[in-house]
C-alpha positions in Angstrom: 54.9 107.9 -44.7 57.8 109.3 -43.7 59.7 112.8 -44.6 62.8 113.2 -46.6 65.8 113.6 -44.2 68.5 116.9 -45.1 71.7 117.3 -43.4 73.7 120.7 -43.0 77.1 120.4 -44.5 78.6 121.6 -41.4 76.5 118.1 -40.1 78.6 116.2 -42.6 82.0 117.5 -42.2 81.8 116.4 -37.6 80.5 113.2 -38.7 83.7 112.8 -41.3 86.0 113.9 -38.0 84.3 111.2 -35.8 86.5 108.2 -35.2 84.8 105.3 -37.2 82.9 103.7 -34.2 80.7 106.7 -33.2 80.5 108.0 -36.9 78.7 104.5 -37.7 76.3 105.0 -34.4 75.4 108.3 -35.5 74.7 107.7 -39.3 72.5 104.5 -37.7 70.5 107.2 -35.9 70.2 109.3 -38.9 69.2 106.4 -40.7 66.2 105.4 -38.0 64.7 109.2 -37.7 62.5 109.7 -40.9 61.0 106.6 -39.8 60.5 107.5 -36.5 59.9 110.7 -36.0 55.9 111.0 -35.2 55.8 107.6 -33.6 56.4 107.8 -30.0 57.3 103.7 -29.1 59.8 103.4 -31.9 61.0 106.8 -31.6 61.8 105.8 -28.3 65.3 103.8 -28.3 66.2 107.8 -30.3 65.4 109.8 -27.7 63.5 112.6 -29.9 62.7 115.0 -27.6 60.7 118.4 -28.2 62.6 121.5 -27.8 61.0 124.3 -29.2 58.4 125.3 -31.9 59.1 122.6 -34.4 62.7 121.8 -33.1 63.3 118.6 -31.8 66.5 116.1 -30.6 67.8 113.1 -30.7 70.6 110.8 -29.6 73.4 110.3 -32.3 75.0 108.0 -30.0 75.7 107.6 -26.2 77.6 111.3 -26.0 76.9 113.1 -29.1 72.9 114.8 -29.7 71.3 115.9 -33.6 69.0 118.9 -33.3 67.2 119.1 -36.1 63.9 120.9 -37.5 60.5 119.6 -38.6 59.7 121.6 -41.6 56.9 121.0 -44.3 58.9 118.7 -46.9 61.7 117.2 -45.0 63.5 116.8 -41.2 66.7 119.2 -41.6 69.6 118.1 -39.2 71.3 121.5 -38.6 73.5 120.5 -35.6 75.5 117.5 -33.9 77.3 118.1 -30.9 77.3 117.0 -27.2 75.3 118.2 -24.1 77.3 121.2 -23.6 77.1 122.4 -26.9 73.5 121.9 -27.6 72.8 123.5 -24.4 75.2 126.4 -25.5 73.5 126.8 -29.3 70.3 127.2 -27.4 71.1 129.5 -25.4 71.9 132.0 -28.4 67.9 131.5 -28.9 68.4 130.7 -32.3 66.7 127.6 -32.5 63.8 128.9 -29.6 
């Protein structure tokens, strides 16, 4: 069974600036994790990746990562952004 999937509004408004192309790849991601998530070999073409206690990752496309949180009713997508700036939001040890 798979959790219900919520999306910061923050989320929504970079995937609205996206050209079309990587906005589609992205909201195909989104559409794949609650599936997914908790099954390693079809998690696998996503790239989840553990980050922290209950924060994970996962490609939204080629240059562009989701970070997003397991919590008890749903998987919350709280960020999109590329390398640099998921290595810069953890950093401020806000999602650690």
């Amino acid at each position: 069974m798979s959790k219900l999937l919520s999306i910061d509004p923050a989320v929504l408004r970079r995937l609205q600036n996206l050209p079309k192309s990587e906005r589609a790849e992205c909201l195909l991601a989104l559409c794949e994790l609650p599936e997914s998530f908790g099954r390693p070999h079809v998690h696998s073409g996503l790239g989840i990746r553990k980050l922290g206690d209950k924060i994970f990752e996962c490609r939204g496309n080629a240059s562009l990562r989701f970070i997003f949180q397991d919590r008890p009713a749903d998987l919350f997508v709280s960020f999109l952004g590329n390398h640099h700036e998921v290595k810069a939001l953890l950093q401020t040890r806000k999602y650690r």
